[in-house]
C-alpha positions as CSV (number, residue, x, y, z in Angstrom):
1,X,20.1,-7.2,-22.1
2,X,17.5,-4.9,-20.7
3,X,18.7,-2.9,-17.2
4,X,16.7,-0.9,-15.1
5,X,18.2,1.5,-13.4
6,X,16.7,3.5,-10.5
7,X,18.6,5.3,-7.8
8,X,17.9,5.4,-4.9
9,X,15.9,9.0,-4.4
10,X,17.3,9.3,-7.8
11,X,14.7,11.8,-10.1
12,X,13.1,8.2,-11.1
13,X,12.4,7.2,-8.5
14,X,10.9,10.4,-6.9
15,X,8.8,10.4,-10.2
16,X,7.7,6.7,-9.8
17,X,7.1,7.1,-5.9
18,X,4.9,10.3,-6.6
19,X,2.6,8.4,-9.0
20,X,2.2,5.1,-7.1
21,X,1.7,6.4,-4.1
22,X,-0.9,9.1,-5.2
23,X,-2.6,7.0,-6.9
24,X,-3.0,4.5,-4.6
25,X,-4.2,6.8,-1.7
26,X,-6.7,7.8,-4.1
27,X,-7.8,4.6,-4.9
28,X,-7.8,3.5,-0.8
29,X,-10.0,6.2,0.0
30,X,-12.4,6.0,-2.9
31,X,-12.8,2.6,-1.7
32,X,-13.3,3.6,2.2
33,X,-10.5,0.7,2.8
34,X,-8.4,3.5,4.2
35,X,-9.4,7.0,6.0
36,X,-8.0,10.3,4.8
37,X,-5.3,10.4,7.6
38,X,-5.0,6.4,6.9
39,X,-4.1,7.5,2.9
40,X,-2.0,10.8,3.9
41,X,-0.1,7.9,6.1
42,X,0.1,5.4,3.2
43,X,1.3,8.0,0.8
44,X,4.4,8.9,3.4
45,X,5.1,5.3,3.4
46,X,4.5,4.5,0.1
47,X,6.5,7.4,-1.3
48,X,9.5,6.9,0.6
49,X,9.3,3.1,0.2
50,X,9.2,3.3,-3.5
51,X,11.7,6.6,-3.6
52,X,14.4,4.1,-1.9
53,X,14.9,2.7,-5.3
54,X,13.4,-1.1,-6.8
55,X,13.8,-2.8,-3.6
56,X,11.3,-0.2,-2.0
57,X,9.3,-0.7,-5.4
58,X,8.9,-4.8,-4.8
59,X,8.3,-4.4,-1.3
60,X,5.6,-1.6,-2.2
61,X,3.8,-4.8,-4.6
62,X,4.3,-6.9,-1.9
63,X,2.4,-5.1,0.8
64,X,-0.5,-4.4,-2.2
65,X,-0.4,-8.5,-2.8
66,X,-0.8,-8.8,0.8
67,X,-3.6,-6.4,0.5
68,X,-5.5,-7.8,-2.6
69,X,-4.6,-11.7,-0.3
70,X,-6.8,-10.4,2.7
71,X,-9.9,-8.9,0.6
72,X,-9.7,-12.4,-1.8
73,X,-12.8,-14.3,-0.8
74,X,-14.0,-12.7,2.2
75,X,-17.6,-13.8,1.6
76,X,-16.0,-17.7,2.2
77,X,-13.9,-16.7,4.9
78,X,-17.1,-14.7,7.0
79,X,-19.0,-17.6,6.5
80,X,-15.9,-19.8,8.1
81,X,-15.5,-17.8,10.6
82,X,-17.7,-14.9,12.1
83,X,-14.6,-12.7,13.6
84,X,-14.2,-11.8,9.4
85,X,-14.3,-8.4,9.1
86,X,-16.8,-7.7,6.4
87,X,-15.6,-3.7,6.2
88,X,-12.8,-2.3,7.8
89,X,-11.7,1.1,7.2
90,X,-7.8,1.2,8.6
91,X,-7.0,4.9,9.7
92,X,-3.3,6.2,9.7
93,X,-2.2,4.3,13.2
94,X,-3.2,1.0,11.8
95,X,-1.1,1.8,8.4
96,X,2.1,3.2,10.5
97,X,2.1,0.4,12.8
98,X,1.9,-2.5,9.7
99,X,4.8,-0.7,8.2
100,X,7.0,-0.6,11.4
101,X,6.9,-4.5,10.8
């Protein structure tokens, strides 16, 4: 039986949050799907999501699936509907606000 084990704001976790969430503020800017204050604010919430321990971890995938869910398609949804953004760039209100919720 394989356990993984990672406390919460345990050196693991701190490790794992560091990584993630660098990488993926990287990667949001490189894309212009988030500003530089909109990655500075996804790193703050992605590191202490993830840092929590794996239930921070899962809900960090979840809000990347939700993410990869809104971009899947968008030429088919913009020709459904014209209120389909084709770009949006989301600065650090819009990313603080979505993790309130």
């Amino acid at each position: 039986e394989i356990q993984v084990q990672m406390d919460p704001f345990g050196s693991r976790a701190l490790i794992t949050a560091s990584v993630f969430s660098t990488l993926l503020a990287l990667r949001a800017v490189k894309k212009k799907s988030l500003t530089p204050a909109g990655a500075l604010a996804g790193f703050a919430v992605g590191f202490t999501l993830v840092a929590t321990g794996l239930r921070g971890l899962t809900l960090f995938f979840f809000y990347q699936l939700g993410s990869w869910a809104t971009k899947y398609k968008t030429s088919v949804k913009a020709a459904l509907d014209e209120t389909v953004a084709t770009a949006s760039v989301r600065g650090s209100s819009q990313v603080l606000a979505v993790s309130v919720l």
